[in-house]
C-alpha positions as CSV (number, residue, x, y, z in Angstrom):
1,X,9.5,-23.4,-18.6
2,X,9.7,-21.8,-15.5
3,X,7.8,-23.4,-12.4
4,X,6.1,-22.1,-9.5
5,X,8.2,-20.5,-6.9
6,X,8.1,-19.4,-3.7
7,X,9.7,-16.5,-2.2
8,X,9.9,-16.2,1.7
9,X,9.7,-12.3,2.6
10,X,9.4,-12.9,6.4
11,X,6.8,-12.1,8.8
12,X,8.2,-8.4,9.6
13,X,8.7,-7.6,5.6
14,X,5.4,-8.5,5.2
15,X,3.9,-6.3,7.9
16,X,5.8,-3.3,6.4
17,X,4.8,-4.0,2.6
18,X,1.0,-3.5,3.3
19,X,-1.5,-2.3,5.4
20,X,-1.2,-0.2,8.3
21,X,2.6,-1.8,9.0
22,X,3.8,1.1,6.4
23,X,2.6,3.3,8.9
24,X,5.1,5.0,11.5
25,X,3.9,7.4,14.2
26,X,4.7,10.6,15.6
27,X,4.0,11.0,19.7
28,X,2.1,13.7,20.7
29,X,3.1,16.3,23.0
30,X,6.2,16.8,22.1
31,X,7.8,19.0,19.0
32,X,7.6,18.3,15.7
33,X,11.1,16.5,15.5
34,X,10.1,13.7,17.8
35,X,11.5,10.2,16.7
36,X,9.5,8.4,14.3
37,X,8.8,5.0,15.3
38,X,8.0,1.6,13.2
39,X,5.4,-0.4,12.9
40,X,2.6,0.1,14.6
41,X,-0.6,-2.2,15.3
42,X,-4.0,-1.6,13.8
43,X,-7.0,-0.7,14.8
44,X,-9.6,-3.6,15.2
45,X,-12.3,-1.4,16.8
46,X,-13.6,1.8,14.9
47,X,-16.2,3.8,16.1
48,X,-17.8,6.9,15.0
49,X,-16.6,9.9,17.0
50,X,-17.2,13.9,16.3
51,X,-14.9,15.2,14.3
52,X,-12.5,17.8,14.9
53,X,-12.3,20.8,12.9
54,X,-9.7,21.1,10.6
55,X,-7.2,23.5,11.9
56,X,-4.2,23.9,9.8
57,X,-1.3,26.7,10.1
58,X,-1.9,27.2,6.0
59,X,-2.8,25.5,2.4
60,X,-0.2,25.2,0.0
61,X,-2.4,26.3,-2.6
62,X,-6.3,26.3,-3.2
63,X,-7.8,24.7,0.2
64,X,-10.7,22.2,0.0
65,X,-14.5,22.4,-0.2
66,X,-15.3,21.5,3.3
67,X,-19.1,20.6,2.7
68,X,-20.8,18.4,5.5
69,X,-22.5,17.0,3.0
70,X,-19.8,15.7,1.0
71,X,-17.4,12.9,2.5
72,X,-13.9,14.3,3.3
73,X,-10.9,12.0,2.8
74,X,-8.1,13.8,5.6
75,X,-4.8,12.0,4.7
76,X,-1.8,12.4,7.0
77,X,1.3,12.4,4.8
78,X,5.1,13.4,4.9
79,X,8.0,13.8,2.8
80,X,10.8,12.6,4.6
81,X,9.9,9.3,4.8
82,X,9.5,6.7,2.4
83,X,5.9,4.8,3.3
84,X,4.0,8.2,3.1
85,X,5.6,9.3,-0.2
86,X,5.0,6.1,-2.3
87,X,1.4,6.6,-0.9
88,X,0.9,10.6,-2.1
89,X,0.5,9.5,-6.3
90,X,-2.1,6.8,-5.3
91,X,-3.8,9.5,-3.1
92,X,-3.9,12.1,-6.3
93,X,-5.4,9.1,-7.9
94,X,-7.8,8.9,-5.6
95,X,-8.7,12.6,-5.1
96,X,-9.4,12.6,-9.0
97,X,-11.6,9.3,-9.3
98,X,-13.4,11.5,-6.6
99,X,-13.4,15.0,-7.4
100,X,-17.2,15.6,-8.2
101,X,-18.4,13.7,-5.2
102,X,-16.2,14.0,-2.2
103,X,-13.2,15.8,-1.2
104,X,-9.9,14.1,-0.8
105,X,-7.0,16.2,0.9
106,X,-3.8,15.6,3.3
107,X,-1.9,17.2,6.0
108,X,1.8,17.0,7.0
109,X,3.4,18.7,9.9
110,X,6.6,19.6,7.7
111,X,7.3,22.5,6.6
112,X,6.8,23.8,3.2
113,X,10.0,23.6,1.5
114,X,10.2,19.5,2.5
115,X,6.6,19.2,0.9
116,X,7.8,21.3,-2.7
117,X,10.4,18.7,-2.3
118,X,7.5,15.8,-2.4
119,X,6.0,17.5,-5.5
120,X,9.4,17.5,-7.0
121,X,10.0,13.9,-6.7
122,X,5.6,13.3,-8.0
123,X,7.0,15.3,-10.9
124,X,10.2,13.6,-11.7
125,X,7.7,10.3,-11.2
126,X,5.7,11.6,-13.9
127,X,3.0,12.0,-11.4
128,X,1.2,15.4,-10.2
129,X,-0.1,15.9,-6.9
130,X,-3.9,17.2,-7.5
131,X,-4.7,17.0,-4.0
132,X,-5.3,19.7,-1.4
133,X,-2.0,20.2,1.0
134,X,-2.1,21.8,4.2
135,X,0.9,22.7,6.8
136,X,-0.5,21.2,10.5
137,X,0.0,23.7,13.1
138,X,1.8,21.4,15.3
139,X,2.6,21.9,19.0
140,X,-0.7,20.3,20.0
141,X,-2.8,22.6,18.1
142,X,-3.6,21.1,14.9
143,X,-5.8,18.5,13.4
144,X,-3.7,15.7,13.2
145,X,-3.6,16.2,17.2
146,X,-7.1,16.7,17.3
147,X,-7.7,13.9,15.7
148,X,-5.9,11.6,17.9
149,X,-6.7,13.3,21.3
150,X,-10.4,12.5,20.1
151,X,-9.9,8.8,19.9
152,X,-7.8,8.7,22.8
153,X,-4.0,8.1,21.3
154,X,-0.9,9.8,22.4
155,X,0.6,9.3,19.1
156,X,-0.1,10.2,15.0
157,X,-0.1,7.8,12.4
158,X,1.8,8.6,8.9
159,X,0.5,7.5,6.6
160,X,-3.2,7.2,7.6
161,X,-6.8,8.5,6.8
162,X,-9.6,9.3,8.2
163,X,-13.5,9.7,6.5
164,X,-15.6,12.7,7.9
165,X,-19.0,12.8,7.0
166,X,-21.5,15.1,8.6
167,X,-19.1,16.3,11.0
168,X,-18.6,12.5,12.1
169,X,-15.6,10.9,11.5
170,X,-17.3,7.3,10.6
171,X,-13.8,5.5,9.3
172,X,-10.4,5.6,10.2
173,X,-7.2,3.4,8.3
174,X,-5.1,2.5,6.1
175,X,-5.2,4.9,2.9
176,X,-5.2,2.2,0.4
177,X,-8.6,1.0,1.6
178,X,-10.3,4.1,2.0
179,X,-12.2,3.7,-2.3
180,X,-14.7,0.7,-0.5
181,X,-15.3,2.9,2.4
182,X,-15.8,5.9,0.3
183,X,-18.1,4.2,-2.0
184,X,-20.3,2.9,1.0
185,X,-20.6,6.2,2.8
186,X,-21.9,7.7,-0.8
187,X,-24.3,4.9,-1.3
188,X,-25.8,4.8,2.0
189,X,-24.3,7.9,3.8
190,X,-21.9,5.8,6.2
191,X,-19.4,3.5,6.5
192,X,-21.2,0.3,8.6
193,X,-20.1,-2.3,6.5
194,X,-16.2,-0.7,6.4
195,X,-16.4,-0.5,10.1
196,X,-16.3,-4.1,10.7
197,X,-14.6,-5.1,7.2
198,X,-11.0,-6.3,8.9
199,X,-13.2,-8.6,11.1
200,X,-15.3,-9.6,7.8
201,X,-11.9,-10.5,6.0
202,X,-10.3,-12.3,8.6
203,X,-13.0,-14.5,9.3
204,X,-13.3,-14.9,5.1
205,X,-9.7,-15.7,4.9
206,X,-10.2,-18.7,7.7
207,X,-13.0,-20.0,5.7
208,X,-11.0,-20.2,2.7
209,X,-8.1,-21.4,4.4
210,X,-10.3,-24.4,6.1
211,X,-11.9,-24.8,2.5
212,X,-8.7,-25.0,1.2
213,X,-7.5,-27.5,4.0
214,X,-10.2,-29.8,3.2
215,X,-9.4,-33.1,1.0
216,X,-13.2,-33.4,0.7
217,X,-13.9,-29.8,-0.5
218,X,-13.4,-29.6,-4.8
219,X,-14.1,-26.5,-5.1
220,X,-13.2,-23.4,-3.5
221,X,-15.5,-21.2,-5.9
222,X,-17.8,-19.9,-3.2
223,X,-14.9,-19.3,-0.7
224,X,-13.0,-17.2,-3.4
225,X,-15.6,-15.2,-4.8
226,X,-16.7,-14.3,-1.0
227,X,-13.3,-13.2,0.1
228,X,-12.9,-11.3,-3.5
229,X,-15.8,-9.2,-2.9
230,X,-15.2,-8.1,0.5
231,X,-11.8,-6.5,-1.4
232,X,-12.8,-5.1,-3.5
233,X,-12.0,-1.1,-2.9
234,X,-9.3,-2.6,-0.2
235,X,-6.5,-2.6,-1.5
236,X,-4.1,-2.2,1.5
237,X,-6.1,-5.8,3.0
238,X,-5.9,-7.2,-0.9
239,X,-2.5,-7.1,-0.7
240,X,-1.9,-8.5,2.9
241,X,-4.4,-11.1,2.1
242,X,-2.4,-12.5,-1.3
243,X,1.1,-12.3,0.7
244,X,-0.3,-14.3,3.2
245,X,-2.1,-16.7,1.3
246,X,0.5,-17.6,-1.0
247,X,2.9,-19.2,1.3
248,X,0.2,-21.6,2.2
249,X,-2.0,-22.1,-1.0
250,X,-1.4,-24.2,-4.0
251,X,-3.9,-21.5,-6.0
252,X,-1.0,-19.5,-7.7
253,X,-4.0,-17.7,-9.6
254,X,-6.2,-16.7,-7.1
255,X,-3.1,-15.4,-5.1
256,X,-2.4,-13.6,-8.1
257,X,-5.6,-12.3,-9.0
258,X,-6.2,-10.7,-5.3
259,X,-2.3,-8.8,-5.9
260,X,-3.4,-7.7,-8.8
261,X,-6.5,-5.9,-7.5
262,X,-4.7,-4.7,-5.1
263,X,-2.1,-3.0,-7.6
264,X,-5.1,-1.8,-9.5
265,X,-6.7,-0.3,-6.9
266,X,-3.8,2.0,-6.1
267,X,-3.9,2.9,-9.8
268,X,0.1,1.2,-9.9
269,X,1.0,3.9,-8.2
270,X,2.8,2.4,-4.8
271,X,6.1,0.8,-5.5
272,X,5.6,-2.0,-2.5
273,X,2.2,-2.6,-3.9
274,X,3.5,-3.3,-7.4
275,X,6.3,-5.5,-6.1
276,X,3.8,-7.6,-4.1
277,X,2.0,-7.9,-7.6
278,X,5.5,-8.7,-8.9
279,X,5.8,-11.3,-6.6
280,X,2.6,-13.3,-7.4
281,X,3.2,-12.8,-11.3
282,X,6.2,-14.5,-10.5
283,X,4.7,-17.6,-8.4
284,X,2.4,-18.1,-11.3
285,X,4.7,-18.8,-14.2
286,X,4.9,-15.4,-15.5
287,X,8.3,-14.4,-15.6
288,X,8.7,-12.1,-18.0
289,X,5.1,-10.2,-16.2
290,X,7.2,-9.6,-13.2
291,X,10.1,-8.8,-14.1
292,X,8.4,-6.0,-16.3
293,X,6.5,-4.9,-12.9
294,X,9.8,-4.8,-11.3
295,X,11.0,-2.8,-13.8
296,X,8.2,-0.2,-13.1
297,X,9.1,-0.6,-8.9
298,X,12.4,0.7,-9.9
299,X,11.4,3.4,-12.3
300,X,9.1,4.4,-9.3
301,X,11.8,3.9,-6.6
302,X,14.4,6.0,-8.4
303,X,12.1,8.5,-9.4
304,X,10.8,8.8,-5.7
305,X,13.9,8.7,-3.8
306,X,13.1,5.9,-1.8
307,X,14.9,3.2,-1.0
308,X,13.2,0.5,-2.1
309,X,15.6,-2.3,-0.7
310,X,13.2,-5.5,-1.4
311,X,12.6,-4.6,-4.4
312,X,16.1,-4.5,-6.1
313,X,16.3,-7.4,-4.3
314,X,14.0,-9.2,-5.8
315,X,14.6,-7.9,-9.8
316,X,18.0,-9.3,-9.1
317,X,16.6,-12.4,-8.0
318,X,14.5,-12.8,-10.9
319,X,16.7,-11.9,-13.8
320,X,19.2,-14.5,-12.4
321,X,17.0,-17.1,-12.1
322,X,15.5,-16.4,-15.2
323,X,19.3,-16.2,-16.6
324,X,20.0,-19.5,-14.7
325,X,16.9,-21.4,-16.4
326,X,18.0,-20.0,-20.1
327,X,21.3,-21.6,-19.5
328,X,20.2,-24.6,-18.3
329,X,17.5,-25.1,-21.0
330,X,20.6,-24.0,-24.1
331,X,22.3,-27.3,-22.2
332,X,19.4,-30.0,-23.2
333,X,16.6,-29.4,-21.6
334,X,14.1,-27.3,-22.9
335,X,11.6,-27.6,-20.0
336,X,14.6,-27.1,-17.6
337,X,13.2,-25.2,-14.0
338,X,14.7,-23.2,-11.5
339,X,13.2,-23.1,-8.1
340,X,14.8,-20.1,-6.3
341,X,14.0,-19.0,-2.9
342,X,14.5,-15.2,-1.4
343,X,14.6,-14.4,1.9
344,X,14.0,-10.4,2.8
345,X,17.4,-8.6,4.0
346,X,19.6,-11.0,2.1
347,X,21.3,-8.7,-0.1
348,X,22.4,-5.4,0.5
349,X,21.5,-3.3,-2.3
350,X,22.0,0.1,-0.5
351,X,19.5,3.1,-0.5
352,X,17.9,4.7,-3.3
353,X,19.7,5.3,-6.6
354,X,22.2,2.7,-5.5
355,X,22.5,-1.4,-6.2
356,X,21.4,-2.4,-9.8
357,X,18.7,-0.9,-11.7
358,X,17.1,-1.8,-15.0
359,X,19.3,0.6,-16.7
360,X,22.7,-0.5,-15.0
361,X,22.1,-4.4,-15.0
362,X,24.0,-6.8,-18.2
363,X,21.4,-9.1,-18.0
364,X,18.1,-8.8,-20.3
365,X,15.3,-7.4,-19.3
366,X,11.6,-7.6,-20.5
């Protein structure tokens, strides 16, 4: 029997595994093969500002519908770097739970044979992309400039959306939250609520944590269930949300039931996403769950070309300990425990296709 355990991913590995700390930025006015930069801070205010029209050098296919009437999801993506393409199958997921009522498209400033590439490793995923593609024109004339000169930034964030409605852009963020916002701007025809829903879930997250603090407070219900419904459709803040709660609560469940609506909302399709899932699975007794999701975080990582680093870190983690409790329980002790703890950038796994995978590993997996 295997007891609860906590791993420590750090402060900074957190920050890059969800939310806008996956995003890296390009600085504007200057060419296209400026130095990326990582991470970056969000945004706590969001306003509604015109938006700009949607100048691109060229579609890589069929271009969208752009009707004012129908919200438009712009996604800014990339290929060469790892946080925007483990985002591109959840935004195909998300451009076809949409199709028939908004339109959901991207925009890279790379040039077309590095996006084929991106569709190449979809494929080899066993993923598609379905969403519109367009080459920026770059040098200060496109959008993605546009879009950032008209909030006042000198720099572009990859990966990041914005939602236009009516010629306004009414929300701006990280991708994975976008399905809340998007179901709000249908249902009422803007985005008020989404506006101000980081603020919201903060201030639902201290409530829960001073619930949770309380000796005299039994029951956490109403704390839960308010912090559960403001996540609903957001999964990027689900997933920060359950990493940072479950190095301070004793809830293993709830921790995992907010990673898993956060894998569910990106349709399983983001490999950090999963292994945050993993992670939680994990921390509530369900070995043999995560180390089947890690499984699936490999498949996705190898597929992808990404590196991927935590996550081989962590199946290794978990088959030995799970190897280590077997042993242990063969000796005598049939409810023997192993507490393990993990601490990010402990191993050195290597890049992509490198370091042990479920294929080249002796131990057993699921």
């Amino acid at each position: 029997m295997f007891e609860r355990r906590q791993f420590g991913i750090g402060l900074f590995a957190l920050f890059l595994l969800s939310g806008l700390g996956r995003a890296i930025i390009r600085q504007v006015n200057v060419p296209h093969q400026a130095q990326y930069t990582e991470p970056v801070e969000n945004f706590d205010d969001i306003d509604v500002r015109p938006a700009p029209a949607v100048r691109v050098k060229r579609w890589l296919g069929a271009p969208p519908r752009l009707d004012e009437e129908r919200p438009q999801v712009l996604v800014s993506l990339c290929a060469r770097w790892d946080v925007c393409v483990e985002e591109a199958g959840f935004v195909s997921a998300l451009h076809d739970r949409y199709a028939n009522r908004s339109e959901v498209f991207a925009v890279s400033d790379e040039p077309e044979d590095k996006l084929h590439e991106l569709d190449a490793r979809l494929a080899k995923a066993g993923m598609s992309r379905t969403f519109p593609l367009a080459i920026d024109r770059g040098e200060d004339e496109g959008v993605l400039d546009d879009l950032a000169t008209a909030y006042g930034h000198d720099f572009i964030l990859l990966p990041y959306a914005w939602v236009i409605h009516r010629g306004q852009v009414v929300w701006h963020g990280d991708p994975e939250d976008v399905q809340g916002t998007l179901d709000e701007v249908l249902a009422t025809g803007d985005a008020l609520k989404s506006r101000t829903a980081k603020r919201d879930i903060q201030q639902l997250v201290a409530d829960y944590r001073k619930a949770n603090d309380d000796d005299e407070v039994d029951d956490l219900t109403p704390q839960a269930d308010a912090l559960r419904a403001a996540l609903i459709g957001r999964a990027g803040q689900a997933l920060r949300v359950a990493m940072d709660l479950r190095d301070v609560d004793d809830d293993g469940e709830f921790v995992l039931e907010l990673a898993k609506l956060a894998n569910e909302g990106t349709a399983a399709r983001c490999p950090a996403t999963l292994d945050g899932y993993g992670l939680a699975q994990w921390d509530s007794g369900d070995s043999e769950g995560a180390i089947k999701t890690q499984k699936e975080v490999l498949r996705l990582c190898d597929a992808l070309n990404i590196e991927c680093k935590e996550g081989r870190e962590h199946w290794q983690d978990y088959l030995r300990l799970k190897a280590e409790a077997e042993a242990e329980a063969s000796d005598g002790g049939s409810d023997a425990a192993v507490v393990g703890t993990l601490d990010a950038g402990t191993a050195d796994t290597g890049a992509a296709g490198t370091g042990a995978t479920p294929d080249s590993t002796t131990a057993d997996g699921p």
